[in-house]
C-alpha positions in Angstrom: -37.4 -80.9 64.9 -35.0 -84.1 65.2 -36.1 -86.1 68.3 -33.5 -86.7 70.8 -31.5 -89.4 70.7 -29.5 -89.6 74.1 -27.0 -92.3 72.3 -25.1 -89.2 70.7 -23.6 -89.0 73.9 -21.8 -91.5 76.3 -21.5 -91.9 79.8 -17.7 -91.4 79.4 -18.4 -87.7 77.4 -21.2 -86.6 80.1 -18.5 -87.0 82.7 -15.6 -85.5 81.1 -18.2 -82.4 80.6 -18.7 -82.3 84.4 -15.5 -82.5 85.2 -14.9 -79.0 82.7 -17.5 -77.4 84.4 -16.5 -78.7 88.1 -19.4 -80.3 89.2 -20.4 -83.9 90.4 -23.0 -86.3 89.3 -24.9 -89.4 90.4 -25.2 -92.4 87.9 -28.2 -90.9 87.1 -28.0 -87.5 86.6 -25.3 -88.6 84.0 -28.2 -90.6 82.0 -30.7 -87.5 82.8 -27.7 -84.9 81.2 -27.5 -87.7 78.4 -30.4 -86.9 77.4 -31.0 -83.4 77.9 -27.5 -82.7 75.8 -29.5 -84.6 73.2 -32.2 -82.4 73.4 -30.4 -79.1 73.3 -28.2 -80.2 70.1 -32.1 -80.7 68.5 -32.8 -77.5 68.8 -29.6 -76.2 67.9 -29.9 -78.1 64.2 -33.8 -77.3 64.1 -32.2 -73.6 64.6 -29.9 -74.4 61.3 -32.6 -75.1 58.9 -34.0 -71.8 59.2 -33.8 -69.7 56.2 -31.6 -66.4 57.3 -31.3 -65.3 53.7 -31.4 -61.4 53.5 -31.3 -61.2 57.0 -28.6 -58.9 58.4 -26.1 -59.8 61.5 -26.8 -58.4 65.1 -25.6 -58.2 67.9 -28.1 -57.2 69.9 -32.0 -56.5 69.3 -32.0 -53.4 70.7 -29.9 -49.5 69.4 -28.5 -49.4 72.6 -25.6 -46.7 72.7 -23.1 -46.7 75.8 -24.4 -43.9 77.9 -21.8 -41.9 79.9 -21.2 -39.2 82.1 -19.0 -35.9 81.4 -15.8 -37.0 83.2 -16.0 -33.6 85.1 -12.8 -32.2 87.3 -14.1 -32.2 91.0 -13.1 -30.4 94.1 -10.8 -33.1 96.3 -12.8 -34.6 99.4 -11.1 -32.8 102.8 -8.3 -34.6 104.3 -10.2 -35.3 107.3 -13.2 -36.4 106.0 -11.4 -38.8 103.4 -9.2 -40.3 106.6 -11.8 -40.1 109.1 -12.4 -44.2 108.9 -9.3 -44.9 108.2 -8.0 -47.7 110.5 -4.5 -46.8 111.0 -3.6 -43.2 110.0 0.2 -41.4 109.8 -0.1 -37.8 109.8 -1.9 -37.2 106.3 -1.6 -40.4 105.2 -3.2 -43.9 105.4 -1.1 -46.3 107.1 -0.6 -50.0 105.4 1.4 -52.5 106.3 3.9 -53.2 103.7 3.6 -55.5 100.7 6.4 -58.2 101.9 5.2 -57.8 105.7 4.6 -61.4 107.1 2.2 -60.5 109.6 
């Protein structure tokens, strides 16, 4: 594996990536990501120099199928016992305050 050479990145780059990401670093959490961004792109192009030949694409490791109920017609819930917490009610209804109300 290529040793990491914290020069392929500057200062300048390691702070542009924060700010993308929203966070703020010290003077020397810049040099410490510096060279832990070196380290990471090691591994990526030890990663590349392994022979996939034959080797066909996943995208998982596992035959996982998407498991899902019988969408099933229920009976509706009573009307009392679907408005029974309902903070403000009008007759069968829920009461809201309107979508343009200012209070």
């Amino acid at each position: 594996m290529p040793d990491a050479d914290a020069t392929q990145f500057t200062s300048d780059q390691v702070r542009h990536l924060a700010s993308l990401v929203r966070i703020e670093l010290t003077e020397s959490e810049v040099e410490e990501f510096r060279s832990e961004l070196a380290s990471i792109l090691s591994h990526i192009d030890a990663l590349s120099e392994i022979d996939t030949e034959g080797v066909p694409p996943t995208n998982n490791g596992a035959d996982l199928l998407n498991v899902e109920d019988e969408d099933a017609a229920q009976p509706p819930m009573p009307l009392e016992e679907a408005l029974a917490n309902a903070p403000q009610r009008e007759a069968d209804y829920f009461r809201v305050h309107a979508v343009l109300d200012q209070s």
